[in-house]
C-alpha positions in Angstrom: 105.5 -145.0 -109.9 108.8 -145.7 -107.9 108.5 -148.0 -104.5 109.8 -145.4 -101.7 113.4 -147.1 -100.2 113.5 -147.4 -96.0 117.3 -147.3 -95.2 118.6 -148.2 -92.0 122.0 -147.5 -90.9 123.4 -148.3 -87.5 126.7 -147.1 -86.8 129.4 -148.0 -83.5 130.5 -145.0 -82.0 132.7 -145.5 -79.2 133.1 -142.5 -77.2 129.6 -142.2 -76.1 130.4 -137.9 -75.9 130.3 -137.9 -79.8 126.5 -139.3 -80.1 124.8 -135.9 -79.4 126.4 -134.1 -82.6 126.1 -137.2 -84.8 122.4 -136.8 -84.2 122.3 -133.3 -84.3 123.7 -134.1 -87.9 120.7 -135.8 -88.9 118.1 -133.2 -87.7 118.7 -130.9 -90.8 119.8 -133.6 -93.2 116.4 -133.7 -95.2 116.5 -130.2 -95.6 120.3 -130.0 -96.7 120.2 -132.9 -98.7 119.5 -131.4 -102.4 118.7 -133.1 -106.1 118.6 -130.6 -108.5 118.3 -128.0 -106.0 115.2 -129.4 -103.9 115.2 -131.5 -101.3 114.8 -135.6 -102.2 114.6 -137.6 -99.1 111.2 -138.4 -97.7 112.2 -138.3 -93.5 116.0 -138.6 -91.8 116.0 -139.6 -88.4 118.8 -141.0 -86.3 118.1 -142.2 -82.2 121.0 -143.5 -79.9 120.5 -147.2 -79.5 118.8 -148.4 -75.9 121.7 -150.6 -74.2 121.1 -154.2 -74.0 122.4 -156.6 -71.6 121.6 -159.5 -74.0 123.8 -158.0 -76.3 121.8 -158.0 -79.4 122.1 -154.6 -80.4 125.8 -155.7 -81.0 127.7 -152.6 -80.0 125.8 -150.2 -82.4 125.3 -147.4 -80.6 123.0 -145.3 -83.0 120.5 -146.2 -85.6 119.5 -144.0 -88.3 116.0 -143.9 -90.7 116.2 -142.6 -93.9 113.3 -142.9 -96.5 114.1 -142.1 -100.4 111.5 -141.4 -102.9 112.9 -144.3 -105.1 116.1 -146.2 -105.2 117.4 -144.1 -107.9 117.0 -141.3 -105.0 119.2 -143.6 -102.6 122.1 -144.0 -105.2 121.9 -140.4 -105.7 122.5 -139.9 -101.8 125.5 -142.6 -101.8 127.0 -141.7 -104.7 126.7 -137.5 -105.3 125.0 -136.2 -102.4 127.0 -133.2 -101.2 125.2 -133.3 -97.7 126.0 -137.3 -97.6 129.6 -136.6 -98.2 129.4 -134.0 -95.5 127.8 -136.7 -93.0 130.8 -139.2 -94.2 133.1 -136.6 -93.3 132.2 -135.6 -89.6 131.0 -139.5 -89.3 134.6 -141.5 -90.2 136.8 -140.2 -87.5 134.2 -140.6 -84.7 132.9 -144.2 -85.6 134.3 -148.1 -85.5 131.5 -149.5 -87.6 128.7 -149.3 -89.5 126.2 -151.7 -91.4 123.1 -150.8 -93.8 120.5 -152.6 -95.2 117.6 -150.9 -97.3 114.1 -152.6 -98.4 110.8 -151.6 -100.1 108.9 -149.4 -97.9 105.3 -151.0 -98.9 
């Protein structure tokens, strides 16, 4: 049996105003997000980041959670994912970074 993926994904959005519909984004994504016409990913979830005066969140300003079945299931998502590209899309203009790093969910 495949070992489920956690993938987390912070992003840098400048212009604070943009956050609310960047997470509105991610409310539906499990639902939109199809594999041969059924939904693939386990849970999508995406919070704006609490500020910290230490500065270790590192001007991210929004971290997202997405669980996959399998890591076949996450190259799906990154590589033909029509609600992925979607999320790219409205993303690219409206952020100044992003990082992601996936591992085992076990």
């Amino acid at each position: 049996m495949a070992t489920p993926i956690n993938r987390i994904t912070l992003f840098k959005v400048p212009n604070a105003d943009d956050i609310p519909a960047i997470l509105e984004k991610y409310t539906t994504l499990s639902a939109d997000a199809k594999k041969d016409s059924k939904p693939y990913i386990i849970s999508a979830k995406a919070n704006a980041v609490i500020p910290d005066p230490a500065g270790r969140n590192q001007d991210f300003t929004i971290a997202a959670n997405t669980v996959f079945a399998s890591l076949d299931d996450m190259k799906f998502y990154d590589e033909d994912c029509e609600a992925h590209k979607a999320i790219k899309a409205f993303l690219k203009p409206r952020i100044q970074g992003v990082m992601t790093v996936y591992h085992e969910a076990n």
